[in-house]
PDB file with one MODEL, atoms N, CA, C and O in Angstrom:
MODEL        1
ATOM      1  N   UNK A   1       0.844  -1.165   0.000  1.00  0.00           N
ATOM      2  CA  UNK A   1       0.000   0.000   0.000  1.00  0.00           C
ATOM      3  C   UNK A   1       0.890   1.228   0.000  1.00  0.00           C
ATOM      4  O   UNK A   1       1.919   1.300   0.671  1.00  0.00           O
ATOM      5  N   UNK A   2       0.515   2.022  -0.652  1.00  0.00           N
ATOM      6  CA  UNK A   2       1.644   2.831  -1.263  1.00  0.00           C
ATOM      7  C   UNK A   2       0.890   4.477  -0.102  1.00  0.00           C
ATOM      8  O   UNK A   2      -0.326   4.657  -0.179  1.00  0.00           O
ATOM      9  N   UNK A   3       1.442   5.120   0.504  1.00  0.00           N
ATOM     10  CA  UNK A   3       0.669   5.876   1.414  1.00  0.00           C
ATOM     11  C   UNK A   3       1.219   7.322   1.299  1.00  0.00           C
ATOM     12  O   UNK A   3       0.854   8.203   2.078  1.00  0.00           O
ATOM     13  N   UNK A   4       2.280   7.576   0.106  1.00  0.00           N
ATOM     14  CA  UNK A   4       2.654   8.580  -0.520  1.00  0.00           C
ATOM     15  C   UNK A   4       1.457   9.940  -0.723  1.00  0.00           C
ATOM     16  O   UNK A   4       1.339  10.975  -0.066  1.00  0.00           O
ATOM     17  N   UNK A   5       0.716   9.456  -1.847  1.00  0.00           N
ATOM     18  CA  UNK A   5      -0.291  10.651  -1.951  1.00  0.00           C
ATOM     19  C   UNK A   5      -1.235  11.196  -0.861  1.00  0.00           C
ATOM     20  O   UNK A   5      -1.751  12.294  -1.069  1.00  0.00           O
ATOM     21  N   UNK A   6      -1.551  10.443   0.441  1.00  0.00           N
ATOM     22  CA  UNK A   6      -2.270  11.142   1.365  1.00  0.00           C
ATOM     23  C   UNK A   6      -1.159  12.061   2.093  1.00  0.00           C
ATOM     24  O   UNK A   6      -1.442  13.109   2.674  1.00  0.00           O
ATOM     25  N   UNK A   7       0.055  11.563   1.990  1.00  0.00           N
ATOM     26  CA  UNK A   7       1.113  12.554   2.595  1.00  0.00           C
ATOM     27  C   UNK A   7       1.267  14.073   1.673  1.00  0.00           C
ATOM     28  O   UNK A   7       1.151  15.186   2.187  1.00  0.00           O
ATOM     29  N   UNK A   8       1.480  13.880   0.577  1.00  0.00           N
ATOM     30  CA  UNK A   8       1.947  14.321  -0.784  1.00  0.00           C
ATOM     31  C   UNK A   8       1.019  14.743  -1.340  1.00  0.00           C
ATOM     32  O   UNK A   8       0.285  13.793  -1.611  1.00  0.00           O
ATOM     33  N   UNK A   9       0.525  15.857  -1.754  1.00  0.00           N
ATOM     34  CA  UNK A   9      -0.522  16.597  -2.601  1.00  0.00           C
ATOM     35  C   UNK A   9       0.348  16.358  -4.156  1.00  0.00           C
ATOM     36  O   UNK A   9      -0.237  16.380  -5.239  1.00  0.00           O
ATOM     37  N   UNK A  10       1.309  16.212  -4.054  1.00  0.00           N
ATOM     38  CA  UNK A  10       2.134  16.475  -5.557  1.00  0.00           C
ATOM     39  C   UNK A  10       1.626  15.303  -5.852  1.00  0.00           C
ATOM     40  O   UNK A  10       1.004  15.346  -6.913  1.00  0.00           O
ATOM     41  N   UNK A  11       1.637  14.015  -5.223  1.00  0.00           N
ATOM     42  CA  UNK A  11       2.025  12.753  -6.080  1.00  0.00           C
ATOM     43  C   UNK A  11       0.399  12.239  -6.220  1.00  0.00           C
ATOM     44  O   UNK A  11       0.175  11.089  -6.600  1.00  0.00           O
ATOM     45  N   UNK A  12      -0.421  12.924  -5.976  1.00  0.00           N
ATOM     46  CA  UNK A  12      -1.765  11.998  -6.166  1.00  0.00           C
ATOM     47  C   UNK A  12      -2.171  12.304  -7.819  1.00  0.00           C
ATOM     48  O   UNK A  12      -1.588  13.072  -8.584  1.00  0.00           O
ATOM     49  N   UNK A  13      -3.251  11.525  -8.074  1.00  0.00           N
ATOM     50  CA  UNK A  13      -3.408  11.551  -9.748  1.00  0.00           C
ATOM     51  C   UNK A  13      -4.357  12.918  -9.599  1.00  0.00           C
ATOM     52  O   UNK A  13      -4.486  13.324  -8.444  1.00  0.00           O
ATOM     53  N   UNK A  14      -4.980  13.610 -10.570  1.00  0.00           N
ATOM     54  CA  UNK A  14      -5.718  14.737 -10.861  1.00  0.00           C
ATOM     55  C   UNK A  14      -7.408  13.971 -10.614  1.00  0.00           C
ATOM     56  O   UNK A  14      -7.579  12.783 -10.888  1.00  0.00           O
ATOM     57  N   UNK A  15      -8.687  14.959 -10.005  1.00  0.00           N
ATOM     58  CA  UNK A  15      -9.460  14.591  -9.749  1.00  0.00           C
ATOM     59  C   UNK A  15     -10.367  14.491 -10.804  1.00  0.00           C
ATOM     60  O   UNK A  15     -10.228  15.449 -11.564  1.00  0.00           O
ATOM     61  N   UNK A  16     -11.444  13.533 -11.238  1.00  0.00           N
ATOM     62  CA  UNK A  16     -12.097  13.678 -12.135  1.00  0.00           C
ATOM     63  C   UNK A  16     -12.641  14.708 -11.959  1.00  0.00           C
ATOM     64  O   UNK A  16     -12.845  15.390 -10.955  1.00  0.00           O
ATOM     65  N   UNK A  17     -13.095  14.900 -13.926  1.00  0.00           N
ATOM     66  CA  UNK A  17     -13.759  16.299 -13.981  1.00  0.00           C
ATOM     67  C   UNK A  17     -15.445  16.349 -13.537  1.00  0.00           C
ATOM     68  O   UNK A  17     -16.214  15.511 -14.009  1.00  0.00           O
ATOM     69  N   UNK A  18     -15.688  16.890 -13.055  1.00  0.00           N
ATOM     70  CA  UNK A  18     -17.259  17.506 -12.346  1.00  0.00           C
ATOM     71  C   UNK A  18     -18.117  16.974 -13.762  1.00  0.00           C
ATOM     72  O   UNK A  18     -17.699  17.382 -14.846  1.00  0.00           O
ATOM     73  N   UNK A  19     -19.314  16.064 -13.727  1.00  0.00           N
ATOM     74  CA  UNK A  19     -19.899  15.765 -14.453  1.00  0.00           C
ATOM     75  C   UNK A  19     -21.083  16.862 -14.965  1.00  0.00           C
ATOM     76  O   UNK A  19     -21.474  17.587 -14.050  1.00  0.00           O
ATOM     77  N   UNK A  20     -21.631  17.067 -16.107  1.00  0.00           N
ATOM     78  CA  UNK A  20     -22.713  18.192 -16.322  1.00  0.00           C
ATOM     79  C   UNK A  20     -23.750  17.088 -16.354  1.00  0.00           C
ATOM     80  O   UNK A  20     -24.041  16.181 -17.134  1.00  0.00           O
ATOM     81  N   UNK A  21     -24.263  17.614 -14.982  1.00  0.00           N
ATOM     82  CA  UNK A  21     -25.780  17.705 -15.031  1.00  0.00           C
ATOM     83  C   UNK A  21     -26.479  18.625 -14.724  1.00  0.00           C
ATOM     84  O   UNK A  21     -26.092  19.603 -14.084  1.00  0.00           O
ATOM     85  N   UNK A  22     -27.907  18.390 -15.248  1.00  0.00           N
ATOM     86  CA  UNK A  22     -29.470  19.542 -14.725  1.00  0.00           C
ATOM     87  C   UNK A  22     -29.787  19.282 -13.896  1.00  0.00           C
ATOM     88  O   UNK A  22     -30.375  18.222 -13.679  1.00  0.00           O
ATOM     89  N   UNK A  23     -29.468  20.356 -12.875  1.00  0.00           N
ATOM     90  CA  UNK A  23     -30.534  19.971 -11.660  1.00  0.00           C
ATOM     91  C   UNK A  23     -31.686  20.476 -11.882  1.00  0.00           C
ATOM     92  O   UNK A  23     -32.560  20.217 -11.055  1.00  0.00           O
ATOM     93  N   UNK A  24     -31.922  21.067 -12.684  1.00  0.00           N
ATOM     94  CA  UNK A  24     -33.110  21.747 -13.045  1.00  0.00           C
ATOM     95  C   UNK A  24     -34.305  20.592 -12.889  1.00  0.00           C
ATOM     96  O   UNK A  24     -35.266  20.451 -12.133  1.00  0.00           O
ATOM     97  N   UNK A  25     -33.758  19.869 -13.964  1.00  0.00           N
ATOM     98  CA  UNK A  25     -34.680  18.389 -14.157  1.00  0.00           C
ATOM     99  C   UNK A  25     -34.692  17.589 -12.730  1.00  0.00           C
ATOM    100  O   UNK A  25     -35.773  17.406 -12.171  1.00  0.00           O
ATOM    101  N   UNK A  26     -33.550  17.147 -12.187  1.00  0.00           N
ATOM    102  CA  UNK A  26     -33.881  16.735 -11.020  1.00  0.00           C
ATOM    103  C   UNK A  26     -34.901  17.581 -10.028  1.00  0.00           C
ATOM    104  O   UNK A  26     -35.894  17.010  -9.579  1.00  0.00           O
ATOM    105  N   UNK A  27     -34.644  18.850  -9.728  1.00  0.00           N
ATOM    106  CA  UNK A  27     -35.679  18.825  -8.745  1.00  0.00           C
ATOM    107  C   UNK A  27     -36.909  18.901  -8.833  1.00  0.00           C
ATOM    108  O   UNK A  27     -37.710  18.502  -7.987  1.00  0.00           O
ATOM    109  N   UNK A  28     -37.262  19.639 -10.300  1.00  0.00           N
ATOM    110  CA  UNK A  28     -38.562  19.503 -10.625  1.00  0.00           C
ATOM    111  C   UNK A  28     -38.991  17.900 -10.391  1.00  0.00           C
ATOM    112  O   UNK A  28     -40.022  17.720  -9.742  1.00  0.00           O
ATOM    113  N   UNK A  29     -38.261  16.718 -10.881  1.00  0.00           N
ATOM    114  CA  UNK A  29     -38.830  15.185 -10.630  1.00  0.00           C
ATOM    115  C   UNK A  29     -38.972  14.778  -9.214  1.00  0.00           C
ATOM    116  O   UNK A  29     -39.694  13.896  -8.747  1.00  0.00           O
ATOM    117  N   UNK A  30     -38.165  15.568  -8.624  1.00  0.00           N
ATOM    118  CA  UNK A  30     -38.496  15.483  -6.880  1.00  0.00           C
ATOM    119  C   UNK A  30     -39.509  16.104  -6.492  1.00  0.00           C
ATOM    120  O   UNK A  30     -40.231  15.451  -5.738  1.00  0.00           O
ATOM    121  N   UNK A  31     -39.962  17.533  -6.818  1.00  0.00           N
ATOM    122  CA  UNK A  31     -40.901  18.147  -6.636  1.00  0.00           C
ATOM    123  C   UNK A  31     -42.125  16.977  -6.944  1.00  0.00           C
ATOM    124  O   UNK A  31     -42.727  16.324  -6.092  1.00  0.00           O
ATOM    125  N   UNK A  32     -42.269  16.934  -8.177  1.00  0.00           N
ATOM    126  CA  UNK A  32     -43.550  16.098  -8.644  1.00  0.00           C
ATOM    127  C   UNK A  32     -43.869  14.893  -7.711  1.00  0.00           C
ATOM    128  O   UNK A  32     -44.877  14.665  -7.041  1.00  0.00           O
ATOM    129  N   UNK A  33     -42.757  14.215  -7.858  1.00  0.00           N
ATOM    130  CA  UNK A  33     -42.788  12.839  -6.437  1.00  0.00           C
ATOM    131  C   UNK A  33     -43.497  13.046  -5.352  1.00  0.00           C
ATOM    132  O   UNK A  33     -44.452  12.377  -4.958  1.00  0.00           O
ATOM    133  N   UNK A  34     -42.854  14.319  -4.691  1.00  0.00           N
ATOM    134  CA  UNK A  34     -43.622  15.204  -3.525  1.00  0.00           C
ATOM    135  C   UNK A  34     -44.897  15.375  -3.634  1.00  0.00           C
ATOM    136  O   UNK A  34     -45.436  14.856  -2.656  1.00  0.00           O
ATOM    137  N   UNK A  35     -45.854  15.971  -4.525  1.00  0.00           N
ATOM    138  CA  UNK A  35     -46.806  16.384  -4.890  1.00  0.00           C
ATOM    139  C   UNK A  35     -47.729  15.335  -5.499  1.00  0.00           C
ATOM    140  O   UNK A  35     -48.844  15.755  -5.810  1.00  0.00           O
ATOM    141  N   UNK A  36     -47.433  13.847  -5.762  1.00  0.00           N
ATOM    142  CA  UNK A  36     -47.856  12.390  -5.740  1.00  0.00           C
ATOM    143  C   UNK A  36     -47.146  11.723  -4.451  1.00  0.00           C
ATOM    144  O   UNK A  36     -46.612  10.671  -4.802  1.00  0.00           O
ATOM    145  N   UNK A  37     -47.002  11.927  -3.373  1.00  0.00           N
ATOM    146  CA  UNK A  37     -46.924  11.488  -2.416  1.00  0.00           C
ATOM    147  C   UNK A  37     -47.852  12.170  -1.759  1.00  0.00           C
ATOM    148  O   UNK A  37     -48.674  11.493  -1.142  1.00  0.00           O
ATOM    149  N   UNK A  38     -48.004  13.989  -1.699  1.00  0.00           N
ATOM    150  CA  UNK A  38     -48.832  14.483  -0.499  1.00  0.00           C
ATOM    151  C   UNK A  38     -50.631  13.705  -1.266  1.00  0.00           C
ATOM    152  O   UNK A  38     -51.455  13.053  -0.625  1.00  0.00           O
ATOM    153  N   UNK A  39     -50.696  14.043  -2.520  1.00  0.00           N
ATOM    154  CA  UNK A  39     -52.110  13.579  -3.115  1.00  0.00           C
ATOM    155  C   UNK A  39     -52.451  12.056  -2.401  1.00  0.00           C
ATOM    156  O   UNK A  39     -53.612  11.756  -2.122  1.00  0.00           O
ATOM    157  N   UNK A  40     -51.637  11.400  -2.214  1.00  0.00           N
ATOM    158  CA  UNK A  40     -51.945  10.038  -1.509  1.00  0.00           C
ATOM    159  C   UNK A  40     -51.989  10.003  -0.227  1.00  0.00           C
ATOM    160  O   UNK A  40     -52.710   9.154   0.297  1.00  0.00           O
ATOM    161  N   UNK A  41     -51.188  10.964   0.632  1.00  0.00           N
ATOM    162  CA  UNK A  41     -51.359  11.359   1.964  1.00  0.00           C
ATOM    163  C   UNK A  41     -52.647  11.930   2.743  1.00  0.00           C
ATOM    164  O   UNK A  41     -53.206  11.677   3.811  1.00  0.00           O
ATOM    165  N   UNK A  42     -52.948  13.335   1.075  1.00  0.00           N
ATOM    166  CA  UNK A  42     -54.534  13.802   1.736  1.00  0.00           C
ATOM    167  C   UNK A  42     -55.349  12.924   1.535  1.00  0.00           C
ATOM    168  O   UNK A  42     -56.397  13.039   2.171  1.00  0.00           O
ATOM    169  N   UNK A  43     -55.218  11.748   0.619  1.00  0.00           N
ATOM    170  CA  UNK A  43     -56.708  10.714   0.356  1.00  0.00           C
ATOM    171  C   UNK A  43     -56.596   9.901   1.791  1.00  0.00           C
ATOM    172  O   UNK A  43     -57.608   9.541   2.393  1.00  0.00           O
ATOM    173  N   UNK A  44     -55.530   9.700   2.176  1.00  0.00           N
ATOM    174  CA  UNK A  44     -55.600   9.049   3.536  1.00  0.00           C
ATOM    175  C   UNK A  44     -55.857   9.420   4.490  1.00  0.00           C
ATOM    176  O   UNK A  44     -56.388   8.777   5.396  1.00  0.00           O
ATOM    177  N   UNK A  45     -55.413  10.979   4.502  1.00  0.00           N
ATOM    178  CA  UNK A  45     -56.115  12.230   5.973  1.00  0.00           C
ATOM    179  C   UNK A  45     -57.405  12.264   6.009  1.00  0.00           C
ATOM    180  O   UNK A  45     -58.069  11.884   6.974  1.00  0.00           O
ATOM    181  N   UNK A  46     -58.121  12.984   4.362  1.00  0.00           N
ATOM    182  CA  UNK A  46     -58.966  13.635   4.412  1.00  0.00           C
ATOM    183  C   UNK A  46     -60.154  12.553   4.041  1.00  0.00           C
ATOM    184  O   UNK A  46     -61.225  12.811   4.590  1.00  0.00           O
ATOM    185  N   UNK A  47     -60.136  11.265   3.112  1.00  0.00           N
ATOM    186  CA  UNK A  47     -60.980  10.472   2.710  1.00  0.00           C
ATOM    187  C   UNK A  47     -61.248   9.359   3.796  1.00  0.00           C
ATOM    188  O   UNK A  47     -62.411   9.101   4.105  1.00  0.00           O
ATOM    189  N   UNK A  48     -60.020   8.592   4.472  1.00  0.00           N
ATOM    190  CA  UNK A  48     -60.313   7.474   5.232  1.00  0.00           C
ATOM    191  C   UNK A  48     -60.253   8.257   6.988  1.00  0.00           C
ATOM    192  O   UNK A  48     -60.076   7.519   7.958  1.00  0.00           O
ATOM    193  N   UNK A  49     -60.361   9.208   7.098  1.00  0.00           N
ATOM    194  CA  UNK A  49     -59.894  10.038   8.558  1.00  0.00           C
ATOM    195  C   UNK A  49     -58.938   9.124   9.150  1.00  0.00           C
ATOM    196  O   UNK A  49     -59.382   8.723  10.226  1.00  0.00           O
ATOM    197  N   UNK A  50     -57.941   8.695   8.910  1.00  0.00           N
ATOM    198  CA  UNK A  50     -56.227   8.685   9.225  1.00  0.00           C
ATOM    199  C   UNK A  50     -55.531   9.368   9.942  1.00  0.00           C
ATOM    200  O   UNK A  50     -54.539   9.739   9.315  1.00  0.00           O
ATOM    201  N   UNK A  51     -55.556   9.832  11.252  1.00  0.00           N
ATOM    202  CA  UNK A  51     -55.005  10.892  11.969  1.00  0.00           C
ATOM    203  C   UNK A  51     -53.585  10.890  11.916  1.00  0.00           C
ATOM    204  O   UNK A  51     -52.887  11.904  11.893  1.00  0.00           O
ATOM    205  N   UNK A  52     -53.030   9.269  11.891  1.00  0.00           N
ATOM    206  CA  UNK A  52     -51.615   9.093  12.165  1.00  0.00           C
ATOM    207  C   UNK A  52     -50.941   9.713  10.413  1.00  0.00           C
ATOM    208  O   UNK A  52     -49.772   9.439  10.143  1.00  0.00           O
ATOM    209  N   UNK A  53     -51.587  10.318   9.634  1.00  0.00           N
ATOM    210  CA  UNK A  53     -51.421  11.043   8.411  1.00  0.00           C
ATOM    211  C   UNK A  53     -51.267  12.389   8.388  1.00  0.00           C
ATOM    212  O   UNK A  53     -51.499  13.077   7.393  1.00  0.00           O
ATOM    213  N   UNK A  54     -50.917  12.769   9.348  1.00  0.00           N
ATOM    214  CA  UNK A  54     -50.837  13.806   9.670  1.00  0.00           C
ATOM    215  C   UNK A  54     -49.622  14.587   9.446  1.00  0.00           C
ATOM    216  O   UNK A  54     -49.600  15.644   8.815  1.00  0.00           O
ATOM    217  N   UNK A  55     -48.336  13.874  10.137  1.00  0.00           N
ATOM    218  CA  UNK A  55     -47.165  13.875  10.236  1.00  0.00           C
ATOM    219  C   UNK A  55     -47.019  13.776   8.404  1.00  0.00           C
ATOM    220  O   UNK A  55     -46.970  14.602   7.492  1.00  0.00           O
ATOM    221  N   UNK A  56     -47.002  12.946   8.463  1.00  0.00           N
ATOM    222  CA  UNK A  56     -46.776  12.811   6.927  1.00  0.00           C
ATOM    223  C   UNK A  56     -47.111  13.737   5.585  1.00  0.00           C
ATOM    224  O   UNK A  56     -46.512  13.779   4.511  1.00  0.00           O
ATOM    225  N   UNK A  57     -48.130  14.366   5.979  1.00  0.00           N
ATOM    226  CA  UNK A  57     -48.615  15.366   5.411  1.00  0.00           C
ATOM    227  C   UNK A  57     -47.901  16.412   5.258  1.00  0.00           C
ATOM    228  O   UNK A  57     -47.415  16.909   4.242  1.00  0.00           O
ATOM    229  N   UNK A  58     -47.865  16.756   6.473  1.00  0.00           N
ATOM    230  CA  UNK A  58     -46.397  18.017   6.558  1.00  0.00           C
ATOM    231  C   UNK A  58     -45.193  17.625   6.025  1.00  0.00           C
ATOM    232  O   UNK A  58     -44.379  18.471   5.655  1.00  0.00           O
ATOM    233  N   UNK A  59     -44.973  16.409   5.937  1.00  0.00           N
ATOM    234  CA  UNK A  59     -43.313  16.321   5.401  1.00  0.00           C
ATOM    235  C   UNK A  59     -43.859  16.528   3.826  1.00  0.00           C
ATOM    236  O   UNK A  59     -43.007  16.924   3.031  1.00  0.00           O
ATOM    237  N   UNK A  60     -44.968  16.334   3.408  1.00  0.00           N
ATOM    238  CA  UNK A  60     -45.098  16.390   1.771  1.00  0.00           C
ATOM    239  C   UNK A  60     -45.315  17.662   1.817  1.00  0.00           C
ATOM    240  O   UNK A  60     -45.549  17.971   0.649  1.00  0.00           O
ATOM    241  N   UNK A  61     -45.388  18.713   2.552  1.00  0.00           N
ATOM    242  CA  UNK A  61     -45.928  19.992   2.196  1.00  0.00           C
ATOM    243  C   UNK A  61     -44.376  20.985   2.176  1.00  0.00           C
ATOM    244  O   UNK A  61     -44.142  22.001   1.521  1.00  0.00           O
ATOM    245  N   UNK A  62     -43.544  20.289   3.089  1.00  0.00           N
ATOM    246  CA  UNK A  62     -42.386  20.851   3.481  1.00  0.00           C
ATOM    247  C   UNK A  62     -41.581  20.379   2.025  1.00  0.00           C
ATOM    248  O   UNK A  62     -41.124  21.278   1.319  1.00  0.00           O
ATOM    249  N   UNK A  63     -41.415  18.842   1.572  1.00  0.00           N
ATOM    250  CA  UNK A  63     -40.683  18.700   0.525  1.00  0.00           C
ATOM    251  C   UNK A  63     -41.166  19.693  -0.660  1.00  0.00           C
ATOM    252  O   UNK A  63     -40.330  20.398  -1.225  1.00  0.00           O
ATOM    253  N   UNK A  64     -42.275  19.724  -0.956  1.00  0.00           N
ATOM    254  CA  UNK A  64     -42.765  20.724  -1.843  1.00  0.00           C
ATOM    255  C   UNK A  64     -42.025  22.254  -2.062  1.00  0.00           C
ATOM    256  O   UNK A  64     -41.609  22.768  -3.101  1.00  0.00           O
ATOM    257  N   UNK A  65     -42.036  22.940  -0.184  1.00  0.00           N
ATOM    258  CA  UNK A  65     -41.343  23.736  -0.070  1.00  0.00           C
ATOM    259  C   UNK A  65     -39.998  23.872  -0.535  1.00  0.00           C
ATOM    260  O   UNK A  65     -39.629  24.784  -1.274  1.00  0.00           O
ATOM    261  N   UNK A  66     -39.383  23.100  -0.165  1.00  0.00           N
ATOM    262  CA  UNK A  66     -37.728  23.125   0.090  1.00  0.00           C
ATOM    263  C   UNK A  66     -37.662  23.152  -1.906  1.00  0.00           C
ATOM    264  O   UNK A  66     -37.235  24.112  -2.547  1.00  0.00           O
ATOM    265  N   UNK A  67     -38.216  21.813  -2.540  1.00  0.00           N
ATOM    266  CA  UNK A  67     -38.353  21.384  -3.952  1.00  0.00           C
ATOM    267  C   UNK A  67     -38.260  22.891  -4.868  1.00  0.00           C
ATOM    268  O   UNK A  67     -37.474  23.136  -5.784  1.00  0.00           O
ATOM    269  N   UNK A  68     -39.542  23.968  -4.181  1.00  0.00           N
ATOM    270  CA  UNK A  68     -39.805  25.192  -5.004  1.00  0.00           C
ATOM    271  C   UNK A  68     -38.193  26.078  -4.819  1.00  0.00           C
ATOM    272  O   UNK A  68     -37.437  26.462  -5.710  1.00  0.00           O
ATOM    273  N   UNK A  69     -38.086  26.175  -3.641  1.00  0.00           N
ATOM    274  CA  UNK A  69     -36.769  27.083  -3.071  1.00  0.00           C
ATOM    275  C   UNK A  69     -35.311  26.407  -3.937  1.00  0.00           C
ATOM    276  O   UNK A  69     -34.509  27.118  -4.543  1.00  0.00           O
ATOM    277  N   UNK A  70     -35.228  25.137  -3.840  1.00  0.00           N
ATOM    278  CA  UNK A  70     -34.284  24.848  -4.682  1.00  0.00           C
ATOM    279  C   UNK A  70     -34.257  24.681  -5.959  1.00  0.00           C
ATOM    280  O   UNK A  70     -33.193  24.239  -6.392  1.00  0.00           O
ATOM    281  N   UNK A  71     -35.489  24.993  -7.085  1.00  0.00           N
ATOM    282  CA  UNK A  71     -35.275  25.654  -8.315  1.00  0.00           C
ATOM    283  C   UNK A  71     -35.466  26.881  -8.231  1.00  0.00           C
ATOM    284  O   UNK A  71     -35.180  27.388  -9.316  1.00  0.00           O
ATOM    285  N   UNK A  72     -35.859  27.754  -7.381  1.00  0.00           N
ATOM    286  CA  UNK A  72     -35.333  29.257  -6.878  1.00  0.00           C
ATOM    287  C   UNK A  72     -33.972  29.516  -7.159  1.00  0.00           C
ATOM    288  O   UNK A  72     -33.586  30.364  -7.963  1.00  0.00           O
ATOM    289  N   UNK A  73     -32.912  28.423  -6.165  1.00  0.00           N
ATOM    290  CA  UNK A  73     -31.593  28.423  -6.295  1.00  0.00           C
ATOM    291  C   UNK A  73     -31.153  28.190  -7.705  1.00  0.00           C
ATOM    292  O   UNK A  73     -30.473  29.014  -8.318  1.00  0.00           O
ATOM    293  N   UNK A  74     -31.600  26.921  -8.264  1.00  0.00           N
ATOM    294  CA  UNK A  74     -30.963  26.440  -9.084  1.00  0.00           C
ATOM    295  C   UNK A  74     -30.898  27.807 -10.533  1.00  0.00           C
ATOM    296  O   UNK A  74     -30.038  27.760 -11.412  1.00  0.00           O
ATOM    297  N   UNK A  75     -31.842  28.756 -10.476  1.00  0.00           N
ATOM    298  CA  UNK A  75     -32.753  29.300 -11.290  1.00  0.00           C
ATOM    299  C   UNK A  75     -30.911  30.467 -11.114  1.00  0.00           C
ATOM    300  O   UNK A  75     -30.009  30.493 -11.951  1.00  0.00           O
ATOM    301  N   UNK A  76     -30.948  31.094 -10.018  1.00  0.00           N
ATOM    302  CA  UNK A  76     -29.668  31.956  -9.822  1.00  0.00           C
ATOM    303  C   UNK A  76     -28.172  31.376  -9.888  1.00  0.00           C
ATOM    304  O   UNK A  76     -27.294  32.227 -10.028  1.00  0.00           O
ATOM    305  N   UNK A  77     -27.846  30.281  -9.821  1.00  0.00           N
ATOM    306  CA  UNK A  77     -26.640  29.762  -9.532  1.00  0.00           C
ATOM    307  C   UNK A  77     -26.108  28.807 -10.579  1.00  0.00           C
ATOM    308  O   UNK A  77     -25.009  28.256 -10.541  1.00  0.00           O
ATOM    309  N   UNK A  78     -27.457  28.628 -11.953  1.00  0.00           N
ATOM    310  CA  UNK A  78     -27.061  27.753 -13.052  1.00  0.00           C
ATOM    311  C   UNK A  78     -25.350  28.350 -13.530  1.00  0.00           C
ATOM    312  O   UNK A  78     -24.310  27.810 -13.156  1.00  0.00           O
ATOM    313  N   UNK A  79     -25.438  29.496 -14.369  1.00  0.00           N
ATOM    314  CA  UNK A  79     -24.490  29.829 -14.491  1.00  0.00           C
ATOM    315  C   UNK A  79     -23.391  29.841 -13.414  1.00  0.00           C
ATOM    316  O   UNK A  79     -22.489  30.506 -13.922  1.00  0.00           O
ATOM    317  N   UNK A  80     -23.009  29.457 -12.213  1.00  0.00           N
ATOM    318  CA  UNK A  80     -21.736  29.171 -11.257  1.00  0.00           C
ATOM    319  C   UNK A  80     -21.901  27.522 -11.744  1.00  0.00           C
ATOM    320  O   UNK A  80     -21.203  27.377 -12.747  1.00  0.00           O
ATOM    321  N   UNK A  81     -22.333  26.714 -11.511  1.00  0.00           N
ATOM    322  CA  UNK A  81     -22.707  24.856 -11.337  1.00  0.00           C
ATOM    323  C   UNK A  81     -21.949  24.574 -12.821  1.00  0.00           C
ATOM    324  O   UNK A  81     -20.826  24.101 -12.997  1.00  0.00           O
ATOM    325  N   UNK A  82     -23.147  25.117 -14.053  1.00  0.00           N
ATOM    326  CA  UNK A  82     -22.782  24.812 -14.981  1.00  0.00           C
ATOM    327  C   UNK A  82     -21.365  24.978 -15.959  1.00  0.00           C
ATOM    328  O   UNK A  82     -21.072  24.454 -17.033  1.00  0.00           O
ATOM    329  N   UNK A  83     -20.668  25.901 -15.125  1.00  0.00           N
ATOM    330  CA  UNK A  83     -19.205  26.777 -15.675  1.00  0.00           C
ATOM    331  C   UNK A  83     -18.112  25.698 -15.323  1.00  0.00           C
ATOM    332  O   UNK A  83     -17.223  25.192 -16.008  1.00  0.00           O
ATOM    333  N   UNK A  84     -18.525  25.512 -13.908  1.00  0.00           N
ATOM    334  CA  UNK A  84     -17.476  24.162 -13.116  1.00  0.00           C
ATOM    335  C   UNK A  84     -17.285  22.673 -14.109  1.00  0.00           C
ATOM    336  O   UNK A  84     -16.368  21.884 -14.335  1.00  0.00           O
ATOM    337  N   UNK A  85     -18.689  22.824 -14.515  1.00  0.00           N
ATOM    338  CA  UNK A  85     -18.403  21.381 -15.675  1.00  0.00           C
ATOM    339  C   UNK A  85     -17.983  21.487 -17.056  1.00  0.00           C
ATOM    340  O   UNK A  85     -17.851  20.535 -17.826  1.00  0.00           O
ATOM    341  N   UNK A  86     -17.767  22.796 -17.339  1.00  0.00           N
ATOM    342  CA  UNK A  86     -17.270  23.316 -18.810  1.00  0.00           C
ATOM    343  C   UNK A  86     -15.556  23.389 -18.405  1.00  0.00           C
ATOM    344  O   UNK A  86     -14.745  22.878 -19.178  1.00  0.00           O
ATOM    345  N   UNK A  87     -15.227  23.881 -17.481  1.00  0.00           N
ATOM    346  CA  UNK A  87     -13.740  24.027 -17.333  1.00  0.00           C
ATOM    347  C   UNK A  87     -12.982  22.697 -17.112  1.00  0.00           C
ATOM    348  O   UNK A  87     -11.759  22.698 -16.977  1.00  0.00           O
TER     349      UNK A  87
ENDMDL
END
């Protein structure tokens, strides 16, 4: 076992390059997931009165949240993400 490069910044190989992807597309497909998870959550709150659906509810309302805010981000920061995988 050769234990050179954790000592040695010189001798390790170069890191792969940063792959290009859209997060664009990803979070929107997370979003949607979210938004077919809460639809199955309220049929269980609001159709079968499910109390213990409750909890659950909020986490689909919160992923939704976070989902919108991070194509917010993604919406300002494409150009920084996408530059890293061109260089």
């Amino acid at each position: 076992m050769n234990l050179a490069p954790i000592f040695d910044p010189e001798v390790r190989k170069p890191g792969p390059k940063p792959a290009a992807v859209d997060l664009q597309k990803v979070f929107i497909v997370g979003t949607i997931i979210w938004i077919v998870a809460l639809a199955v959550v309220a049929v269980l709150l609001f159709v079968f009165q499910m109390h213990v659906a409750t909890l659950p509810f909020l986490t689909c309302i919160l992923g939704i949240v976070i989902g919108i805010l991070l194509l917010i981000w993604e919406k300002w920061y494409r150009p920084e993400y996408t530059k890293l995988a061109e260089d």
